[in-house]
N, C-alpha and C positions, 0 to 999 in steps of 0.2 A: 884909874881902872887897874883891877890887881891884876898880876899874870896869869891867875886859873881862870878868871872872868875872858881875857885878852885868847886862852888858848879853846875856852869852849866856844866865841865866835869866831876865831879863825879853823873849829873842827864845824861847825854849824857850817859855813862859807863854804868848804870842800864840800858836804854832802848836797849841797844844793848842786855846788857846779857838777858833781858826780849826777844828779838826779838828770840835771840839764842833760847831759849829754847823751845818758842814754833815752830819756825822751827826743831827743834829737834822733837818733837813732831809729825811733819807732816811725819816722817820717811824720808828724802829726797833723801836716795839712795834705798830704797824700791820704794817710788813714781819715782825714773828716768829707774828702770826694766820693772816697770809698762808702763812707757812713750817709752819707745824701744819695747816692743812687742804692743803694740796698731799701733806704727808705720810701724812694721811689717805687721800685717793688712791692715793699709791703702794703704800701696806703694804694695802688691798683691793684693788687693781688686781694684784698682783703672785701669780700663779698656785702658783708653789711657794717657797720660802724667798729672801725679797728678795734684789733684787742692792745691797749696799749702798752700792757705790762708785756705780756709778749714783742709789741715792737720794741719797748726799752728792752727788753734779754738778746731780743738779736742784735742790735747794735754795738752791746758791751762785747758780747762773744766775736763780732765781725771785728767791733776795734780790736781786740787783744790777737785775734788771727792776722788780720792783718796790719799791724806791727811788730810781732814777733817775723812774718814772711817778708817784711822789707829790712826790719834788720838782718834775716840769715842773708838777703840779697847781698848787703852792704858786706856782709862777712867774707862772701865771696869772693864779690869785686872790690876788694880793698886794693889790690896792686892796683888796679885798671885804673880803680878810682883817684888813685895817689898821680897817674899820669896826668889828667884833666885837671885843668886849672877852675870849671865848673865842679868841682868833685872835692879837689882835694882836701880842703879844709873841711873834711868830715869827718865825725869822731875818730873813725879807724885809719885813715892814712894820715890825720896829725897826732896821733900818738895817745888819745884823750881818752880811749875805752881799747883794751885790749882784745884781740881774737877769741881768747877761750873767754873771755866775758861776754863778748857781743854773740858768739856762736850757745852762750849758754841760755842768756838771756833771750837770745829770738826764739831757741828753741823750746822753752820752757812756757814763754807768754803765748807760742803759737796753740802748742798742745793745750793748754786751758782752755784758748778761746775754740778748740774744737768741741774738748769733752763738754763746754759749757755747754753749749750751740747745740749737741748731742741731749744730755738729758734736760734742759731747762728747753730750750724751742723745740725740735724735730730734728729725725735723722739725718732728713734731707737738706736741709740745710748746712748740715755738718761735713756732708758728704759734695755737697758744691766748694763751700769753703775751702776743703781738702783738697778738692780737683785745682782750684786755684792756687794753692801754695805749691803742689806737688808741678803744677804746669810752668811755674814764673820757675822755680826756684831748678827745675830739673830738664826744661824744655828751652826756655824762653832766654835766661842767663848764660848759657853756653854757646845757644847757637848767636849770640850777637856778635860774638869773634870769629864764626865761620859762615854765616850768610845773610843775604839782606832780606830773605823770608822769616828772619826773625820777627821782625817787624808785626807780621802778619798774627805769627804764631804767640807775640808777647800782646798781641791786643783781644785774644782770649781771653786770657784771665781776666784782665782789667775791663773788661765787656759782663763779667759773670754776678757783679756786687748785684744787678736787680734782681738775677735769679735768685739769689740768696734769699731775697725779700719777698719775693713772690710764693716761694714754696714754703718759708717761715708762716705766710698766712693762709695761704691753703693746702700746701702739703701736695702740690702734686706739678706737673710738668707742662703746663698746656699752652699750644702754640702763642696764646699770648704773652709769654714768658719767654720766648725765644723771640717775637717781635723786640719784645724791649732791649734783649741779649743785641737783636741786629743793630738798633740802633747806635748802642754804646760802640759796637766794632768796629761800624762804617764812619762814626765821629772821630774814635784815636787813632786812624790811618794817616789825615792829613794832619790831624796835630803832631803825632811824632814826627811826621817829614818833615812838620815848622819847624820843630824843634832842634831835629837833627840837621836843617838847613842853617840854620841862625850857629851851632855849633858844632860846624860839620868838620876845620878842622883839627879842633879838640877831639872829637869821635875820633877821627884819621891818626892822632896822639897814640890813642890806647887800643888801637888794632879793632876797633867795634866795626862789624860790617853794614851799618844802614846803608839806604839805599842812596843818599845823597854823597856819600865816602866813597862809594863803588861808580855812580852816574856823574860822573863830573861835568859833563855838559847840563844835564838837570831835566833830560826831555823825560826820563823815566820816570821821573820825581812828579814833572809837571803833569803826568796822564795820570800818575795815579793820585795826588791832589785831587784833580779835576773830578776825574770819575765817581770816587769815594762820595765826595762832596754832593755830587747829582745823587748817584743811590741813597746820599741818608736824606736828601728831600725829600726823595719819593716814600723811602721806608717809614718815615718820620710820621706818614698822616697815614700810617696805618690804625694805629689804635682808635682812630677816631672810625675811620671802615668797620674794625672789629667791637664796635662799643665800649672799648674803655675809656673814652673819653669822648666829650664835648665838643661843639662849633670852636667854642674861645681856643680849647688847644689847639684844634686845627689850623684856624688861623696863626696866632701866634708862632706854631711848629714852621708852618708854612713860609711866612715871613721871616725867621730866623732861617730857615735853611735857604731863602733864598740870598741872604745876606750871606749865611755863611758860602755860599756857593759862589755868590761873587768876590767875596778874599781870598777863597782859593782860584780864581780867572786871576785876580790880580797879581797875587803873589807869582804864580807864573807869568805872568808876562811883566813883571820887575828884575827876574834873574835875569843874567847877565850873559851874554853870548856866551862866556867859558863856563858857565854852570857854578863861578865862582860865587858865594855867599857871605864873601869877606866884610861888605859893606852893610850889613846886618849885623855882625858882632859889634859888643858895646865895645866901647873905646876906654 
């Protein structure tokens, strides 16, 4: 192999690992959860047999939003994230993508996927997506280092992707679009506790305030588990009360919340008298 052949695959090799990284960066199975519940949205929002070219434009416009708004995340919390041993091997605190690229980058993919979502779907849709970038990124990211009601306030946004879908296909607000909104909010309450329980004290590393860092006995943790868990049972089979759905979802809804609502009983009564959650971290 000659050396101009030897130098254009070792230039081919950087731009992939460069391409890697910033797709890393765009979080891409955070963005494909995101890309499932906005679809969620549109296919119950959508009155008579979907329009699917419109649901393929919201998708692209919700992808491109939201991965440029997890990367400006990352841009942020690049120190935080350099402290967490769950974290740090991420583009920005190992050194793989720079700040003024990853801050240009999120900011540039986020702005398309609005303008997109603005003239190819509806406004509204555009205008939700924005409430979620402007909430994660100006609300939700700052207060995790001063309270544990971030919590609350970061499971907004991330509650908002069906909205997106629902007004993409009818273009307007109506309480069943806030059913779905409730659903999502009262499901990532006790998932964040699992998660911030399982690496609570990594969180406790980089100053983040969930509420398992601040509750170290875990009874706080445990009620708000618990409760969450009982509210998205009930909330769950609403759609089915309001006609958006079927017996089968009810059922189904039903039995998964009752499941989920006994992992949350149990997960609480496995912590440990000190609220410690040590023997959950992988080893």
């Amino acid at each position: 192999m000659s050396s101009s052949t030897g130098t254009v695959a070792i230039s081919g090799e950087g731009v992939l690992r460069r391409f890697a990284d910033f797709f890393e960066l765009a979080k891409p199975r955070i963005v494909l959860m995101v890309l499932v519940t906005a679809f969620v949205g549109f296919y119950v929002g959508s009155e008579k047999i979907p329009d699917y070219l419109r649901l393929l434009q919201m998708l692209f416009g919700t992808a491109l939003a939201a991965g440029g708004t997890l990367a400006l995340n990352q841009f942020v919390e690049r120190d935080t994230d350099a402290m967490m041993q769950r974290t740090r091997r991420r583009p920005l605190p190992d050194g793989r993508v720079q700040p003024r690229e990853a801050l240009w980058f999120g900011a540039l993919i986020t702005m398309a996927g609005l303008v997109y979502l603005a003239l190819a779907v509806n406004l509204q849709s555009a205008w939700v997506t924005a409430l979620i970038t402007l909430s994660y990124l100006l609300l939700y990211t700052p207060m995790k280092r001063k309270s544990s009601l971030c919590m609350l306030v970061g499971a907004v946004p991330g509650a908002l992707p069906p909205v997106i879908g629902w007004v993409a296909a009818r273009g307007d607000f109506k309480v069943d679009a806030w059913v779905l909104f409730a659903i999502m909010f009262l499901w990532q309450v006790p998932h964040t506790l699992a998660i911030a329980r399982l690496y609570r004290e990594d969180f406790a590393k980089a100053g983040i305030q969930f509420l398992p860092v601040i509750d170290p006995e875990g009874a706080s943790t445990n009620r708000q588990i618990i409760s969450h868990c009982a509210a998205l049972l009930a909330v769950s089979l609403l759609p089915t009360l309001l006609g958006l759905a079927g017996a089968v979802y009810f059922t189904v809804a039903f039995v998964l919340g009752v499941g989920f609502l006994a992992s949350g009983i149990s997960l609480a009564m496995e912590s440990t008298p000190s609220g410690r959650a040590d023997c959950y971290l992988p080893r």
